[in-house]
ROTOR-711324 format. One record per residue: residue in one letter; residue number from 1; x negated, y negated, z negated of N, C-alpha, C in turn. Coordinates in Angstrom, 2 decimals, m for minus. Example, Ala and Ser with C-alpha at 12.3 -4.5 7.8 and 13.67 -1.06 7.14 Angstrom:
<sites>
   aa     i      n.px      n.py      n.pz     ca.px     ca.py     ca.pz      c.px      c.py      c.pz
    A     1    m13.19      5.69     m7.80    m12.30      4.50     m7.80    m13.20      3.30     m7.80
    S     2    m12.85      2.25     m7.08    m13.67      1.06     m7.14    m12.90     m0.03     m7.87
</sites>
This chain:
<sites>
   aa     i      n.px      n.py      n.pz     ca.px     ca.py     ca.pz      c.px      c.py      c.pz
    X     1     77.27     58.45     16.04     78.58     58.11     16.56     79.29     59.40     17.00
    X     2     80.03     59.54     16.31     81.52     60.65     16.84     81.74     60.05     18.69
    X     3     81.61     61.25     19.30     81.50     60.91     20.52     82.36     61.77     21.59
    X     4     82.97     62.13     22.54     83.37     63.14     23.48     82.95     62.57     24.73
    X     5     82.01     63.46     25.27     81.50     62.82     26.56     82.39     63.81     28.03
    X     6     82.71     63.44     28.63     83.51     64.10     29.89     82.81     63.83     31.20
    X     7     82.24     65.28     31.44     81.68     65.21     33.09     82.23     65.86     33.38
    X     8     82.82     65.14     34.97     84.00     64.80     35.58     83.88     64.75     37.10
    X     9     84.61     66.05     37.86     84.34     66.03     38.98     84.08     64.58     40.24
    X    10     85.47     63.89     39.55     85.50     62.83     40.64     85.90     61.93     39.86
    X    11     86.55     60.22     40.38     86.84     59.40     40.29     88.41     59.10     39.42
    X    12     89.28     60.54     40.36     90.83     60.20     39.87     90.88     60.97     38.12
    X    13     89.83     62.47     38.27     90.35     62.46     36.81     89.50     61.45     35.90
    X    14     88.59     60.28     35.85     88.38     59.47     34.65     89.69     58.40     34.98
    X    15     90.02     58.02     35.95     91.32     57.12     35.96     92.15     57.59     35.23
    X    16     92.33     59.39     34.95     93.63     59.56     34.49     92.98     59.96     32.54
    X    17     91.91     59.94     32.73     91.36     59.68     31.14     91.77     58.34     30.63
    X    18     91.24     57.88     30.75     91.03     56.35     30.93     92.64     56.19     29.72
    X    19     93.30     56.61     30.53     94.77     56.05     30.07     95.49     57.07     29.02
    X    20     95.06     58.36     29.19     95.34     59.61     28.35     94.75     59.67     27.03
    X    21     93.22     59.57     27.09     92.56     59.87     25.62     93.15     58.66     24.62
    X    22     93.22     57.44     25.07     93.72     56.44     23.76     94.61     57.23     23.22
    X    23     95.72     57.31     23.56     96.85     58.10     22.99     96.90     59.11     22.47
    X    24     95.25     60.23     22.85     95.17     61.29     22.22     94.01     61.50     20.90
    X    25     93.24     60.51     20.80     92.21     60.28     20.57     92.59     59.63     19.05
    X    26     91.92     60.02     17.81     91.95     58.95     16.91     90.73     57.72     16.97
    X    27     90.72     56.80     16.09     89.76     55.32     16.73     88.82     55.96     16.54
    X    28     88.11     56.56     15.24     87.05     57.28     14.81     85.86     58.25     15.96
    X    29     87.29     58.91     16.98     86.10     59.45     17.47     86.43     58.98     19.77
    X    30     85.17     58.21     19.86     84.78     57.24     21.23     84.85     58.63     21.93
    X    31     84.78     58.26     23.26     85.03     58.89     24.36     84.05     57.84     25.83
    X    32     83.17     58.59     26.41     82.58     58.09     27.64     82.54     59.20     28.83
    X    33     83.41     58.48     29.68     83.77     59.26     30.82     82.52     58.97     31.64
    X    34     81.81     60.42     32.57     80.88     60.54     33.54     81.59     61.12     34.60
    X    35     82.17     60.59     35.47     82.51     61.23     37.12     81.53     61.57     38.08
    X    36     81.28     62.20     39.14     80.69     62.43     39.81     81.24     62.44     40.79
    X    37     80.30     62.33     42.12     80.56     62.65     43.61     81.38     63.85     43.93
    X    38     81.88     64.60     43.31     82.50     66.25     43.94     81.77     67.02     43.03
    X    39     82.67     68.15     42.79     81.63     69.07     42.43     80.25     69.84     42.64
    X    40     80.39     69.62     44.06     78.66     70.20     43.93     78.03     69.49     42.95
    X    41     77.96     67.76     43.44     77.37     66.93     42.76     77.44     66.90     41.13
    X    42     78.72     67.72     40.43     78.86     67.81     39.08     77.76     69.24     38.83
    X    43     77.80     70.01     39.38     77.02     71.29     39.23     75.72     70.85     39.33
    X    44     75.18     70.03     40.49     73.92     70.00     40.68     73.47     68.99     39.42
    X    45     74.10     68.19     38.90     73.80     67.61     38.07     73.72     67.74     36.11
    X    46     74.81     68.20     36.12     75.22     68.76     34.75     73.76     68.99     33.74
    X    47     72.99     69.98     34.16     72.07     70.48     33.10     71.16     68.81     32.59
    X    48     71.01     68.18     33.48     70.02     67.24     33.41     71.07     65.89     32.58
    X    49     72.44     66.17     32.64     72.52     64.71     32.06     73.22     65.20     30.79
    X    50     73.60     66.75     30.05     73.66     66.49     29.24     71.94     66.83     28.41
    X    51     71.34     67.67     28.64     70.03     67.60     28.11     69.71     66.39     28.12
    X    52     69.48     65.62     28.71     68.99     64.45     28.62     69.75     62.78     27.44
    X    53     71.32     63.40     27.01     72.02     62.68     26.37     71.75     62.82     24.69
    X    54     71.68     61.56     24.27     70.83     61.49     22.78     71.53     61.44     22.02
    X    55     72.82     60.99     21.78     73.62     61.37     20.91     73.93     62.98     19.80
    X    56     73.15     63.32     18.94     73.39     64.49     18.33     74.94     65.08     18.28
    X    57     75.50     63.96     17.76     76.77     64.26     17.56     78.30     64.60     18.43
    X    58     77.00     64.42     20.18     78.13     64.81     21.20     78.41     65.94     21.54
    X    59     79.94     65.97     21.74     80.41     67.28     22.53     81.12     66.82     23.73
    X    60     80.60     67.67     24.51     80.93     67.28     25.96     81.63     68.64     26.62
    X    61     82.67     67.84     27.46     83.91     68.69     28.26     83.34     68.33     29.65
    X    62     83.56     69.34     30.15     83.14     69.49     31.31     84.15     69.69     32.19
    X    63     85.09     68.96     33.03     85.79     69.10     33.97     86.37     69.46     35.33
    X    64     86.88     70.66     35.55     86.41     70.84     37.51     87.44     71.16     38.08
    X    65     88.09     70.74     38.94     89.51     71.93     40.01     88.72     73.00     40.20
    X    66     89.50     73.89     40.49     89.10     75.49     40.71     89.56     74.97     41.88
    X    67     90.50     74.46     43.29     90.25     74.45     44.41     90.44     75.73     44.59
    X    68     90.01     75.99     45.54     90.37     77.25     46.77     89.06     78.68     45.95
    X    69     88.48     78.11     45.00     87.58     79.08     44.29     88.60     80.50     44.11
    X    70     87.55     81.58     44.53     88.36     83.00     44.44     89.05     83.05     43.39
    X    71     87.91     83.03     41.90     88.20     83.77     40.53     87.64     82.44     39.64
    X    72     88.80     82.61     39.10     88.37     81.13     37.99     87.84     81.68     36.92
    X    73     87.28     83.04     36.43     86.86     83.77     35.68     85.01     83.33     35.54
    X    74     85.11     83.80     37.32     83.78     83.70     37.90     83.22     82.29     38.03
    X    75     83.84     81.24     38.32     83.53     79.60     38.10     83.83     79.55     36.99
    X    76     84.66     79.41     35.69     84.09     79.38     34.33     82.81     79.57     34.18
    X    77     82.63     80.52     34.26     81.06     81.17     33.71     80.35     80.89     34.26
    X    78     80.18     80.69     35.62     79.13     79.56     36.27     79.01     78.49     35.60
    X    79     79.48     77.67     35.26     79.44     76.04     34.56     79.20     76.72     33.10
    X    80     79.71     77.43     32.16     79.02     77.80     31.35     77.56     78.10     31.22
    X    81     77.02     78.53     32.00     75.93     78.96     32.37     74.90     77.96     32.68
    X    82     75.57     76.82     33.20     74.78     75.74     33.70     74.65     75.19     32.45
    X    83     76.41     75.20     31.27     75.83     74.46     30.15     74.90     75.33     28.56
    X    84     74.56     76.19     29.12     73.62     77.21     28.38     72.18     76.95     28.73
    X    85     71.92     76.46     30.02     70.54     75.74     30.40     70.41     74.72     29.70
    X    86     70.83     73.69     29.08     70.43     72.49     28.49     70.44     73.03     27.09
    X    87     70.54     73.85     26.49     69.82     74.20     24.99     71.29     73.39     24.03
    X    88     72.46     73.17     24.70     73.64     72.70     23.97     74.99     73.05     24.00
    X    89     74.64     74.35     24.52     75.70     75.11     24.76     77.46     74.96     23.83
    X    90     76.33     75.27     22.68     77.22     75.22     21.70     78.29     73.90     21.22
    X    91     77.98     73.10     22.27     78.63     71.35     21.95     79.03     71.67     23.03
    X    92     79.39     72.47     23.98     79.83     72.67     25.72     81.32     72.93     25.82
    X    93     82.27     72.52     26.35     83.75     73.08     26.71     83.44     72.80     28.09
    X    94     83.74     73.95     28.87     84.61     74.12     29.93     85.96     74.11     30.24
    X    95     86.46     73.33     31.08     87.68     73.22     31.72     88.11     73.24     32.76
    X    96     89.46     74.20     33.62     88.98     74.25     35.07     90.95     73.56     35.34
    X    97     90.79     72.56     36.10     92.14     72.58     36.49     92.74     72.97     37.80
    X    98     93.48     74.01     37.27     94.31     75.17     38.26     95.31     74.88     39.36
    X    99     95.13     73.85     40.12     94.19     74.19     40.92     93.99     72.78     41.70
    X   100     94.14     71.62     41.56     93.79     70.71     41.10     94.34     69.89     40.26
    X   101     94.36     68.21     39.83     94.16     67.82     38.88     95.63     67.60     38.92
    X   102     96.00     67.52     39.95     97.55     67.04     40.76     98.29     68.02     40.05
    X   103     98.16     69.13     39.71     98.66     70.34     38.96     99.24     69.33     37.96
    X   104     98.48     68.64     36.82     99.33     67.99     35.74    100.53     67.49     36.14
    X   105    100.40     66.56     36.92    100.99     65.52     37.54    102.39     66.75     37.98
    X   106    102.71     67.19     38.51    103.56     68.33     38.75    104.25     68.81     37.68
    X   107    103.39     69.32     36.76    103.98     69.80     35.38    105.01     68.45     34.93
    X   108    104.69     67.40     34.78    105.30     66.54     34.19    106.11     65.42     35.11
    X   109    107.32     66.05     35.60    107.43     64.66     36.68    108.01     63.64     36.48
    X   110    108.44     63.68     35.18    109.36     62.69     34.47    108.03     61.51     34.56
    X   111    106.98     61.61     33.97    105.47     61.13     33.93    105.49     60.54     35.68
    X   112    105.71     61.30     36.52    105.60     61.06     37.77    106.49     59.58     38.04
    X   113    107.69     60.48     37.79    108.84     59.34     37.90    108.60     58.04     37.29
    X   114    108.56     57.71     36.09    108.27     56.34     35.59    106.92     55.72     36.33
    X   115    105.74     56.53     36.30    104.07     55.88     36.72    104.84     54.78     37.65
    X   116    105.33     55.92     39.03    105.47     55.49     40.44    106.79     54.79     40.56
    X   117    107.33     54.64     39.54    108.67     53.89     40.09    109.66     54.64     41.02
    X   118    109.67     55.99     40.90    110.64     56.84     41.64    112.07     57.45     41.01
    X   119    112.92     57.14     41.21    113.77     57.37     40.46    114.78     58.77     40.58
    X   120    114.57     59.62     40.05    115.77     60.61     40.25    114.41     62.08     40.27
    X   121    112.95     61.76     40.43    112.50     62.86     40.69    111.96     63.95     39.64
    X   122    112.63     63.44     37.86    112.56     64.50     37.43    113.33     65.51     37.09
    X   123    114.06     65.32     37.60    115.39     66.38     38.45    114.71     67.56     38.98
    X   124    113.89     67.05     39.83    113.53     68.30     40.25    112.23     69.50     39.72
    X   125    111.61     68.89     38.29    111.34     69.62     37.79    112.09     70.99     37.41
    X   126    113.23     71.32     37.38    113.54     72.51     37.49    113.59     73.50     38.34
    X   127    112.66     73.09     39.55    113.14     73.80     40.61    112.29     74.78     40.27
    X   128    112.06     76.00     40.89    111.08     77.43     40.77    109.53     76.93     40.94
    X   129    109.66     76.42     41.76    108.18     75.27     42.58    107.38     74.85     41.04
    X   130    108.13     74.18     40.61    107.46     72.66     39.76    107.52     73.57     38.21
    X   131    108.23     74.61     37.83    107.93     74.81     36.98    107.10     76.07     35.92
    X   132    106.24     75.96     36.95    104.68     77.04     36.88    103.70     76.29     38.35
    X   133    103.58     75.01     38.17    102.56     74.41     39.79    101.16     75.35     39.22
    X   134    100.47     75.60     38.10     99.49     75.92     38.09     99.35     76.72     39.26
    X   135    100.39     77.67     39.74    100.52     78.45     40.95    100.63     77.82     42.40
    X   136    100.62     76.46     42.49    100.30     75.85     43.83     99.41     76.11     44.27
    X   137     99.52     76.49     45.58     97.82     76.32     46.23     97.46     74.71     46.59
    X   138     98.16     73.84     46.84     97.70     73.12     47.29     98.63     71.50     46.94
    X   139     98.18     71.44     45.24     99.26     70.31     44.58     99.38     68.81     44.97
    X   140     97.98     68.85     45.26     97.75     67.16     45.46     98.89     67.17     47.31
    X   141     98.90     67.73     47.87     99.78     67.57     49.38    101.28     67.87     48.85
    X   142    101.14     68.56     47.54    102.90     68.65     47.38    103.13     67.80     46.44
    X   143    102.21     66.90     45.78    102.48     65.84     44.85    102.64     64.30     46.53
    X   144    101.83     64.48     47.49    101.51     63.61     48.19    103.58     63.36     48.84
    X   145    104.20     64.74     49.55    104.96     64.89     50.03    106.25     64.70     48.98
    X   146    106.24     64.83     47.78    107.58     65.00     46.67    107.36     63.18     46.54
    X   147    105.95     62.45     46.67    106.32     61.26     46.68    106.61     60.26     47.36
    X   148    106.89     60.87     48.43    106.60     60.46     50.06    105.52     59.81     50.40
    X   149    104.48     59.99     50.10    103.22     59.40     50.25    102.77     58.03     49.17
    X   150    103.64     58.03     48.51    103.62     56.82     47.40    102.26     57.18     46.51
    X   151    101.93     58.34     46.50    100.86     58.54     45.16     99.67     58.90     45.99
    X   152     98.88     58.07     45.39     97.24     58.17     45.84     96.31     58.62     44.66
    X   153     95.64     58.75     44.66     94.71     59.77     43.73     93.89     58.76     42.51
    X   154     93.43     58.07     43.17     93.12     57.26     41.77     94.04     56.33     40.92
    X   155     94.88     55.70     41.90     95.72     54.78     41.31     96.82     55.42     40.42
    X   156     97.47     56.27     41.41     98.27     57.85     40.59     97.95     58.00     39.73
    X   157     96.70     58.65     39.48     96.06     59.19     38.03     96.21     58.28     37.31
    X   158     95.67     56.89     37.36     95.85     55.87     36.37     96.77     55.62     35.84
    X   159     97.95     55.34     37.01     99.38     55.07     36.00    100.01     56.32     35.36
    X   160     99.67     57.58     36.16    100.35     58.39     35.40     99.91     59.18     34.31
    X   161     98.57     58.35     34.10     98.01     58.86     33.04     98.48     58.18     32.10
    X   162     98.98     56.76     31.70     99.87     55.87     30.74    100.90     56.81     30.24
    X   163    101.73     57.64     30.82    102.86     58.33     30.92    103.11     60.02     30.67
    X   164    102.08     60.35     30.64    101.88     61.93     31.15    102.19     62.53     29.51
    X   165    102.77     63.80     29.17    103.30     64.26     27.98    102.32     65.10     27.37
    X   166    101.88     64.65     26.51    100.46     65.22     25.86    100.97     66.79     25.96
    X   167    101.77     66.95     25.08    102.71     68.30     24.47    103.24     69.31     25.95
    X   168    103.12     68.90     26.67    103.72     69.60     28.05    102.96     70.82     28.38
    X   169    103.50     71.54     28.12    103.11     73.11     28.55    103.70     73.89     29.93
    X   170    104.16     72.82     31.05    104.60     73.53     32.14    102.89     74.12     32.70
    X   171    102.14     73.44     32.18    100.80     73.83     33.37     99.64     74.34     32.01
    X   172     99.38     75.40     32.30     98.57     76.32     31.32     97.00     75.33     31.27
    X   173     96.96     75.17     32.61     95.19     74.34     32.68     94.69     72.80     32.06
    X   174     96.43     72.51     31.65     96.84     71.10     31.06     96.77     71.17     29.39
    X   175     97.66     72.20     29.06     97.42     72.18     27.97     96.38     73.24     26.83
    X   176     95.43     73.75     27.82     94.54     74.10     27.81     93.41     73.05     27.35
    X   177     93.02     71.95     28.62     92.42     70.82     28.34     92.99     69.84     26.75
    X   178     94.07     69.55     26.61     94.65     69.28     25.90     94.17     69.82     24.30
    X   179     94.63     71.33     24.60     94.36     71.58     23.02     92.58     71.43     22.88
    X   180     91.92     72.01     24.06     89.94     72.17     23.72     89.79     70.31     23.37
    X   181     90.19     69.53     23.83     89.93     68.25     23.50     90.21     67.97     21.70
    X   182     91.63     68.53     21.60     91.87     68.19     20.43     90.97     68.98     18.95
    X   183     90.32     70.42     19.67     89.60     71.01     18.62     88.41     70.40     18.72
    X   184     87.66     70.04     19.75     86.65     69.28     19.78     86.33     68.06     19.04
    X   185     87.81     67.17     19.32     87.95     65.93     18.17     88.24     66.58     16.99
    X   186     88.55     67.61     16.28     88.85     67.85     15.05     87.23     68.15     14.37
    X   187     86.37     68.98     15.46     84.93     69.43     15.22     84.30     68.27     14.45
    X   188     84.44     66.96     15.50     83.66     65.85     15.20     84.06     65.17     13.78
    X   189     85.32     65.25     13.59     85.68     64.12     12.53     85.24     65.12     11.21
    X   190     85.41     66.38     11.36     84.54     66.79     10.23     82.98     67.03      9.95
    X   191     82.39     66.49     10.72     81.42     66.41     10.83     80.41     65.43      9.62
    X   192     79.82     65.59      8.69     79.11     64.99      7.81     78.18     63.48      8.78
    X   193     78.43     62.57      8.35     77.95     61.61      8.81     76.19     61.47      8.48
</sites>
């Protein structure tokens, strides 16, 4: 089975899978989202559940906020490293979102606007703010405050994952994820059955 497996820091980014990969995904190649407790819990875990996953034909993305992390250079290569211990390196993508997941959600607020039923707020995607958030320190409190508290993290992700613009290049860590997904699904479908 053509497969993309996603281990996944937490809860809100498979909500915002959930609703994203159909749309990005051809039928051919399945997708099974793995979330975890936080990242420690994704780190401490990682080597053991993809070594342990039987599918030959999987490639697995590995998902994390960089958060308040110094050097996203230096956490890349940590999680690389973790996925070089399971002997499958080579089926491994890393992905780090800059600087959390709320970052997308920012990039695209038109996406914002429809999910949440807010009207008028992709207007302010032009402001200096919203159009480079990868540079937020702290998106999910300025996604919390631009919605007046309307957006919560899992439910958010969900609807605005229905909505969110595949093609959107305001946030480098978005369409980053974006394109490694799409070479990954291109890997698989050529893949000899």
């Amino acid at each position: 089975m053509k497969e993309l497996v996603f281990l996944l820091e937490e809860a809100s980014a498979k909500a915002l899978l959930e609703n994203l990969l159909p749309r990005l995904l051809s039928q051919q190649v399945h997708f099974r989202l793995i979330p975890f407790e936080g990242k420690q819990d994704l780190e401490k875990q990682l080597v053991r559940r993809i070594r342990a996953y039987q599918n030959r034909s999987a490639r697995f993305i590995v998902l994390r906020d960089l958060d308040s992390y110094p050097d996203c250079r230096a956490l890349k290569q940590r999680l690389l490293d973790l996925c070089q211990q399971t002997g499958k390196a080579e089926n491994c993508l890393v992905r780090l979102a800059c600087q959390e997941l709320e970052t997308f959600y920012l990039a695209d607020l038109t996406a914002v606007e429809h999910a949440l039923l807010i009207p008028g707020l992709s207007k302010k995607q032009s402001s200096r703010k919203f159009r480079a958030p990868d540079a937020l320190s702290n998106p999910s409190h300025e996604l919390k405050q631009l919605t007046q508290h309307v957006y919560e993290k899992v439910a958010g992700s969900r609807t605005i994952g229905q909505h969110i613009d595949l093609d959107n290049t305001r946030s480098s860590s978005f369409r980053n994820l974006i394109e490694g997904i799409r070479r990954l699904e291109h890997e698989l479908l050529v893949l000899e059955e």
